[in-house]
N, C-alpha and C positions, 0 to 999 in steps of 0.2 A: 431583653427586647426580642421581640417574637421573627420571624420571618417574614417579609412582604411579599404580596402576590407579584406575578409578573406582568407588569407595563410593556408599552412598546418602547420607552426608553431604554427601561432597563432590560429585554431584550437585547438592543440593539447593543448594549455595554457589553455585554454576558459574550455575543458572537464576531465583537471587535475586539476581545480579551485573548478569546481562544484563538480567531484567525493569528495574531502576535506569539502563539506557541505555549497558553495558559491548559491546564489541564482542566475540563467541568468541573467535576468534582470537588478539586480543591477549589475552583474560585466560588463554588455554591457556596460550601461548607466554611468558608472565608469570611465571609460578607455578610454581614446580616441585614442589607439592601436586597440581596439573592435570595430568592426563591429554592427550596432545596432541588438540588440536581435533577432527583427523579420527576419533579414537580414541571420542570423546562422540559426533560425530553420529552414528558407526556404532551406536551404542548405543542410540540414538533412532531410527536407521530399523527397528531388529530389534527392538524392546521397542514396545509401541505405547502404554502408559502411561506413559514415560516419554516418547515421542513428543507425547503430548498434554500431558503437563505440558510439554513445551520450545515448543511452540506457545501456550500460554497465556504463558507468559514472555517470547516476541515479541510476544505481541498487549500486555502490559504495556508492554515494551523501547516501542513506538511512542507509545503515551502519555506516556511518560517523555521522549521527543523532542520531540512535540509541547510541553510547557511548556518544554523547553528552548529551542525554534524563538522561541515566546512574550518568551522572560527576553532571546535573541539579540536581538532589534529592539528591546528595550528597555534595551538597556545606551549610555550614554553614547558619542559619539565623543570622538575625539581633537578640539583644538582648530584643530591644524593641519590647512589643507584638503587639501594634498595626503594626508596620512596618514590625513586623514577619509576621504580617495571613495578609498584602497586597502583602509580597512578594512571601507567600503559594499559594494565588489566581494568580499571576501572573504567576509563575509558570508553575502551573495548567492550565493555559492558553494557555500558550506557548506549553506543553504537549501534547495536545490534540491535536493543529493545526498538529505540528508535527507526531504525529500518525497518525493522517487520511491521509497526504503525503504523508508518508512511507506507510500505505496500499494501498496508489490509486498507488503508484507508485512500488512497487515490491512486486505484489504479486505471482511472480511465484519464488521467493527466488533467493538467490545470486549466485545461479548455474543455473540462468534463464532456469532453467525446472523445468515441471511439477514434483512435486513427485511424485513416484510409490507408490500406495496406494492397500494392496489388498482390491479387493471387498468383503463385507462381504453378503449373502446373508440375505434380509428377507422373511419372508415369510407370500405370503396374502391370505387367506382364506375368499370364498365369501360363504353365505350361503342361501337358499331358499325355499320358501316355506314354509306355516303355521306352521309346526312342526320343523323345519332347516332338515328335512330330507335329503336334497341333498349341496353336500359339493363340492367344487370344492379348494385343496389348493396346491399353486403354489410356487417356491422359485424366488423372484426378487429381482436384483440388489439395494443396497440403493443408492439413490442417493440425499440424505440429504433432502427431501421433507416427508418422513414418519411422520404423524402425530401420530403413536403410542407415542411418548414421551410429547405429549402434550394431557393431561390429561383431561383438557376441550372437546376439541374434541373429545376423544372414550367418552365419558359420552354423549355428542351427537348423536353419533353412538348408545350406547345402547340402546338409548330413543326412536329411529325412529326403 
């Protein structure tokens, strides 16, 4: 049996499979109701409503990991120790892949906006001159690149 094109049904199964924590791939290559994988995302780069419903379905898909991450550390081990700390390491394994997903994948959170964050000023002060007699100090926006919190670095600054 060959592949079918894609429907707006079958669309709509394909990104209530994946919001539930289904991988594309597998559920294409799955299905021979599916359309192969590359076949959907093409479809989603060139239709931009369809693009944005398949991105609300990841921003879902991540939520749906996350309680799974959750139900993962709280499921029972095995009794046996050795089988415990391989199932600890697998785990862990699985864990990690999973977070870095969920970060490359929603990081504008599950109300795909940006947060409003107030900006907090800091402020930098240049100084001059053999004595530091001329002072020049300003208030600028942070914008997470201040090396004041990195201690190494102003010990650098002091030295020069």
């Amino acid at each position: 049996m060959s592949k079918k094109k894609l429907t707006k049904a079958v669309f709509a199964e394909i990104l209530q499979l994946i919001a539930e924590g289904n991988p594309l791939r597998s559920l294409c290559d799955r299905n021979e109701r599916f359309p192969a994988w590359r076949t959907f995302l093409q479809y989603c780069r060139d239709n931009e409503d369809a693009y944005e419903q398949y991105r609300k379905a990841r921003i879902d898909q991540t939520e749906t990991l996350r309680d799974y991450l959750l139900e993962l550390t709280q499921r029972p081990l095995p009794t046996d120790k050795q089988f415990a700390n391989a199932e600890v390491q697998r785990r862990k394994l699985e864990a990690d892949v999973i977070n870095r997903m969920i970060g490359s994948a929603q990081n504008r959170g599950l109300r795909d906006k940006v947060e409003d964050k107030p900006e907090q000023p800091t402020s930098l002060t240049i100084k001059w001159g053999d004595d530091g007699s001329t002072e020049v100090t300003a208030d600028v926006p942070d914008n997470g690149l201040s090396s004041a919190s990195d201690p190494q670095h102003s010990a650098r600054e002091k030295l020069h």
